[in-house]
FIRO-892266 format. One line per field, with one value per residue (C-alpha): residue number from 1; x, y, z. Coordinates in steps of 0.5 Angstrom, whole numbers, plus 500, padded with zeros to 3 digits. Example, Ala and Ser with C-alpha at 12.3 -4.5 7.8 and 13.67 -1.06 7.14 Angstrom:
2
num c(1, 2) .
px c(525, 527) .
py c(491, 498) .
pz c(516, 514) .
END
This chain:
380
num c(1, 2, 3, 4, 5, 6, 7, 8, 9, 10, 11, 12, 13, 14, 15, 16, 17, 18, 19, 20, 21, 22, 23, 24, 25, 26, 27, 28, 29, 30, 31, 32, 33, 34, 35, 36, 37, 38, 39, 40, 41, 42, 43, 44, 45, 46, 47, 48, 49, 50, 51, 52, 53, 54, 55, 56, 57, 58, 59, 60, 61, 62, 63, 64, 65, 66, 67, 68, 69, 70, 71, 72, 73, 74, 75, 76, 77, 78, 79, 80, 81, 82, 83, 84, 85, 86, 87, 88, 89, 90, 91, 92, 93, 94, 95, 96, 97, 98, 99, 100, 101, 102, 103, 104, 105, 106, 107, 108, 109, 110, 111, 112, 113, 114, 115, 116, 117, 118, 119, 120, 121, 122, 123, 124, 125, 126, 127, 128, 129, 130, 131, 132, 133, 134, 135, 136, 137, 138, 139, 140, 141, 142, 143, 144, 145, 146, 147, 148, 149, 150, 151, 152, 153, 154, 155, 156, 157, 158, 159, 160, 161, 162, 163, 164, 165, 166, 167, 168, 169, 170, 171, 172, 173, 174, 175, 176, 177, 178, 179, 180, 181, 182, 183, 184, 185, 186, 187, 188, 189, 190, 191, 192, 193, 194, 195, 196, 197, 198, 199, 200, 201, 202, 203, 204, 205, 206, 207, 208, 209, 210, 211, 212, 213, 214, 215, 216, 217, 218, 219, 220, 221, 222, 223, 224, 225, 226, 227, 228, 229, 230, 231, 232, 233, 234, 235, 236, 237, 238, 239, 240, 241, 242, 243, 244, 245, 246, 247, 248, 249, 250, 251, 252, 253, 254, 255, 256, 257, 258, 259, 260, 261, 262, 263, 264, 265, 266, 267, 268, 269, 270, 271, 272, 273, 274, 275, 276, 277, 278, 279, 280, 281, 282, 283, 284, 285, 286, 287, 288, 289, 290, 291, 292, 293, 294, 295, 296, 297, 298, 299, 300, 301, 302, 303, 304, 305, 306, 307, 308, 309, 310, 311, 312, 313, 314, 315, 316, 317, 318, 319, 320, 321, 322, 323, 324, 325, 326, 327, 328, 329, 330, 331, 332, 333, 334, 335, 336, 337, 338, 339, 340, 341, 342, 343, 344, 345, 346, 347, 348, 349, 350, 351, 352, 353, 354, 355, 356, 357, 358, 359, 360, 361, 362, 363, 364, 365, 366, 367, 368, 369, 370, 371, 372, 373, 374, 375, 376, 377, 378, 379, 380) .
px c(529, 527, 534, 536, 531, 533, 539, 537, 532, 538, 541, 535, 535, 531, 534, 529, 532, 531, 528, 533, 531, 535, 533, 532, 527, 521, 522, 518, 516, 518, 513, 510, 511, 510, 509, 513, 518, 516, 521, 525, 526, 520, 523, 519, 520, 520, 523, 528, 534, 537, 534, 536, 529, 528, 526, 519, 512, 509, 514, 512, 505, 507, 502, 504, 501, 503, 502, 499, 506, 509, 504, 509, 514, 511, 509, 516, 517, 511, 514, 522, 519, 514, 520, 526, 520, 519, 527, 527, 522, 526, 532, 528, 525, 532, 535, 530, 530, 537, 537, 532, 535, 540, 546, 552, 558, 565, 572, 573, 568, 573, 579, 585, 590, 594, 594, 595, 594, 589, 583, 578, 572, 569, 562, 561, 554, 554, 548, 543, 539, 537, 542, 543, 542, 542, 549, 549, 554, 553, 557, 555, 558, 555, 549, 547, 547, 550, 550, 558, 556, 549, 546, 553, 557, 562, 558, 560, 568, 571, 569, 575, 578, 574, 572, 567, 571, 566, 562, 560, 567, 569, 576, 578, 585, 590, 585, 585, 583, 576, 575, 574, 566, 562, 561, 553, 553, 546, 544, 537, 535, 527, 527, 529, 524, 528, 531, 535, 541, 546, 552, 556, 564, 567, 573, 579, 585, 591, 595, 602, 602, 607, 613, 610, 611, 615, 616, 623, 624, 631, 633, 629, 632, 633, 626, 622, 616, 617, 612, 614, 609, 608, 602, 601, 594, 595, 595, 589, 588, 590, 598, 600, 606, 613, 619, 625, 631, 639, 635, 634, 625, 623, 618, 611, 612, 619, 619, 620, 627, 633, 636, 628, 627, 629, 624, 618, 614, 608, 607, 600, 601, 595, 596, 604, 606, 611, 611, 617, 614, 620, 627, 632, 639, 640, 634, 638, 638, 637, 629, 625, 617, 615, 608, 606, 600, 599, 600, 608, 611, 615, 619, 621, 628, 632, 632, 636, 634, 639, 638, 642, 642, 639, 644, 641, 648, 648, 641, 642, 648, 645, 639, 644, 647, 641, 638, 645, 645, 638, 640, 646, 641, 637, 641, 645, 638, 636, 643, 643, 636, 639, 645, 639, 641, 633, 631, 628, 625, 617, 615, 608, 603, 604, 613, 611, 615, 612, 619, 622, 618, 622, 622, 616, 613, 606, 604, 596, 593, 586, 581, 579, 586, 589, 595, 600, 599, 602, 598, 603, 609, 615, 619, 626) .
py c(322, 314, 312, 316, 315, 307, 308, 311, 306, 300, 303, 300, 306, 312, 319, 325, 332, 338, 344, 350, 357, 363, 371, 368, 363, 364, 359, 353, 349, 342, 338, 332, 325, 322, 328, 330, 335, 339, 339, 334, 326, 323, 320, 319, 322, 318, 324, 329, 325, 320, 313, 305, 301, 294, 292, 291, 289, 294, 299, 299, 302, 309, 315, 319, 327, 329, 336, 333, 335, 329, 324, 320, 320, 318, 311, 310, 311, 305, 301, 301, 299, 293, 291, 291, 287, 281, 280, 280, 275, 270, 270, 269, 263, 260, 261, 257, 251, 251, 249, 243, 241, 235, 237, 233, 235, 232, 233, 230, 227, 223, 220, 215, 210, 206, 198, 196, 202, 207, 211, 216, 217, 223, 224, 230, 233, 241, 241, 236, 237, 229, 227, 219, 220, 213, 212, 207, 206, 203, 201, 202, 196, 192, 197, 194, 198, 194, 194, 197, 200, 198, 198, 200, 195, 194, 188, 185, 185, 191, 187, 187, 192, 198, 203, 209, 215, 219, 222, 219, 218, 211, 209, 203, 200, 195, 197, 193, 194, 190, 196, 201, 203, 210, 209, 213, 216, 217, 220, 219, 224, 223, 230, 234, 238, 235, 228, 225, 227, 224, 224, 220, 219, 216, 211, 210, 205, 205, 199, 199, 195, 188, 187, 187, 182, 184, 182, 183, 180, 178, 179, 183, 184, 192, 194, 189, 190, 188, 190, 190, 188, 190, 187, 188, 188, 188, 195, 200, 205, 201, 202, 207, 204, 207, 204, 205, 203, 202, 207, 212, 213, 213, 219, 218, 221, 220, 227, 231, 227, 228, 221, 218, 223, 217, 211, 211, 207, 208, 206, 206, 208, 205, 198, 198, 196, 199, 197, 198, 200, 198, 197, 200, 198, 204, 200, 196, 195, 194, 194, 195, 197, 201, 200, 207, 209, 213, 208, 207, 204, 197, 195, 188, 186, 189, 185, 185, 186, 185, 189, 185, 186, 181, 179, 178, 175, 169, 168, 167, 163, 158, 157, 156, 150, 148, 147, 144, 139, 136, 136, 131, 126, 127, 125, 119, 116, 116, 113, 107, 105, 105, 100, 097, 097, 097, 091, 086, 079, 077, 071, 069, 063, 060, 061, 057, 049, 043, 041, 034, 028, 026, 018, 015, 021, 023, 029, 031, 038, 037, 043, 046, 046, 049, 047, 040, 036, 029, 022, 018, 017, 013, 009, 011) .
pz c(222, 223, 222, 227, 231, 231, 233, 239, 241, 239, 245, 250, 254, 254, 256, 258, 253, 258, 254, 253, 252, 249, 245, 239, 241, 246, 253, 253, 259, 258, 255, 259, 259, 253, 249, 242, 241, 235, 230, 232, 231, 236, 242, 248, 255, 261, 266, 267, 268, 265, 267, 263, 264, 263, 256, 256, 252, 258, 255, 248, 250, 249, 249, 244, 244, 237, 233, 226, 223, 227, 226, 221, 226, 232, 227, 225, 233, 234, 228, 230, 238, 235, 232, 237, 241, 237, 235, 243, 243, 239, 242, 249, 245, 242, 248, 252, 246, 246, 253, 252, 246, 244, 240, 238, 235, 233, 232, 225, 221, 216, 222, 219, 223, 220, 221, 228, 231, 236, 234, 237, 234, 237, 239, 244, 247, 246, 249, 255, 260, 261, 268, 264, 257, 253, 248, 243, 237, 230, 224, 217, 213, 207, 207, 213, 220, 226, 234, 236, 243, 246, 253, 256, 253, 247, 242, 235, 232, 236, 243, 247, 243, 244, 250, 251, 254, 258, 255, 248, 244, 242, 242, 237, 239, 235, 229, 223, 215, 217, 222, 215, 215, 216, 224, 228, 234, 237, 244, 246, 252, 253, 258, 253, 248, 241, 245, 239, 235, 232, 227, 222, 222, 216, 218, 214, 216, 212, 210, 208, 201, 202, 197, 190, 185, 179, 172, 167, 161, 161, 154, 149, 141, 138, 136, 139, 144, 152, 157, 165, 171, 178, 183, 189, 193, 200, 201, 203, 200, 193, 191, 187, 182, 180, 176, 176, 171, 174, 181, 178, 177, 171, 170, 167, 160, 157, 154, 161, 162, 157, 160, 158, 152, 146, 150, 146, 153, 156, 164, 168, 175, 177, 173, 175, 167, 164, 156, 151, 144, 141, 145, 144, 147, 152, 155, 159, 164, 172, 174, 180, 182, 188, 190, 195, 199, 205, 210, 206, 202, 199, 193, 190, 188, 182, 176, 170, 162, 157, 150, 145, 136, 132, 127, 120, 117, 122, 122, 113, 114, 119, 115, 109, 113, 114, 107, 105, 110, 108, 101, 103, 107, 100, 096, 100, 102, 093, 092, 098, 094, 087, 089, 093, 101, 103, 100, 102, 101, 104, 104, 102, 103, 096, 098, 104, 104, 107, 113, 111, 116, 120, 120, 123, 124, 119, 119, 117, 115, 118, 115, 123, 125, 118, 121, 121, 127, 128, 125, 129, 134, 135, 139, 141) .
END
């Protein structure tokens, strides 16, 4: 019975039900206003005909005259209006908030741009009813919030490259790396019941990364070790790396290529180096990185390694050679000793013999000096 009832009050209007009579039931006349139909769901009479009336607190007073069998109907009646009144109610209330109310929307919280390209921002106003709204813009980089667009004017390092397109979006020309932040929009409305909202926009500027730097060892022997690098730190987001060998890419686990399968090598995409565990000779060959992000892509010239066998037989030879050679000089060094080819005389203090005077000429060792000087001298 309430269930049915609910229904029809959902439907907002209210029709009168005219009394019907036959043989098999005696004629009734037809109940008065408000009244309550024995036997039947509780819904009130206004008139005879069928007339949509304004839903109202003065409607919901109802003066319902029940038998004693339809008192429970006539309280789920009450009930079912008492509710509809307040949900009406609350729409009324949000309707009216929402019109005094600021509230901000955007298009696209995480925007991207490539380097040396435009941008927009989105900041759009849903709802307002302050004529001249205050708009302000700030940039949050480093942990600090800093002025963009304030006072009606673009400020900091987007000056000269950035605009408001009406009524609240930012637009950045010619963007640069430096331009990557999380970006505030904030409108204040001082005639509006909730006067400030705001929102965040993540910024993200792509950087196409520069030619790598890359380095091949150019000859490695069988089954030694050999590690390639890859740098590049120009590119944002961070570079991703890939090698490739004679132009074909060389795939991150060796396993899932038949031409890699017998390479025992571990590459790291995220470091750019490409180690060789021990070299075998099919790994020669010509090599060169790729360094990719979202913005694009750069690659470094093709540099050539060479895989070459150890021979042991030589390297035994060579060492014999050598060990004879040195035998040789050996034994020729102690024979030119013998036969006295490296001795020497060394004179002394008691070998030392006074020179011949020469005539007229005395010569006197004197204890200070400890040498000869001349006593006299002559006359030619």
């Amino acid at each position: 019975m309430a269930t049915s009832y609910g229904r029809y009050v959902n439907t907002f209007f209210f029709r009168s039900r005219r009394s019907s009579g036959g043989d098999d039931e005696p004629a009734r006349s037809p109940p008065g206003r408000g009244e309550c139909i024995p036997g039947e769901p509780t819904k009130p009479r206004l008139d005879d005909e069928a007339e949509p009336v304004r839903v109202s607190t003065d409607l919901f007073r109802l003066r319902c005259a029940c038998t004693a069998s339809q008192t429970e109907h006539c309280i789920d009646s009450k009930m079912a209006i008492t509710r509809l009144a307040c949900l009406l109610t609350l729409l009324s209330t949000h309707c009216y908030l929402s019109v005094l109310a600021v509230v901000l929307k955007t298009n696209d919280e995480s925007p991207w741009t490539n380097e040396f390209e435009s941008i927009e921002l989105s900041c759009l106003i849903e709802s307002i009813s302050t004529t001249n709204p205050r708009i302000e813009w700030k940039k949050i980089q480093h942990g600090g919030p800093s002025y963009v667009f304030f006072d009606k004017k673009v400020s900091g390092d987007l000056e000269n490259r950035a605009r408001i397109r009406e009524p609240a979006t930012l637009v950045i020309t010619n963007a640069t790396r430096s331009d990557t932040a999380k970006y505030r929009c904030e409108v204040t409305a001082p005639d509006d019941q909730k006067s400030f909202d705001e929102i965040v926009i993540d910024l993200v500027v792509r950087v196409k990364p520069v030619v790598p730097k890359c380095s091949v060892p150019k000859s490695v022997p069988v089954g030694k070790s050999a590690e390639l690098r890859c740098v590049e730190e120009e590119g944002f987001p961070k570079s991703q790396y890939q090698w490739f060998r004679n132009r074909e890419e060389i795939p991150d686990d060796p396993k899932t290529s038949p031409k890699f399968f017998n390479s025992s090598y571990t590459l790291n995409s995220e470091t750019g180096t490409l180690k060789f565990s021990a070299v075998r000779k099919d790994d020669a060959g010509e090599y060169y990185c790729r360094a990719k992000n979202d913005a694009g892509h750069a690659e470094c010239g093709p540099q050539m390694m060479e895989v070459y066998d150890i021979n042991i037989a030589g390297i035994i030879l060579g060492v014999l050679v050598v060990v004879v050679v040195l035998l040789c000089i050996t034994v020729g060094i102690c024979c030119a000793y013998k036969r006295g080819y490296f001795t020497s005389q060394k004179q002394t203090g008691n070998n030392y013999k006074v020179p011949a005077k020469g005539d007229g000429v005395d010569y006197v060792r004197t204890e200070d000096e400890g040498d000869f000087r001349h006593k006299s001298s002559f006359v030619i």
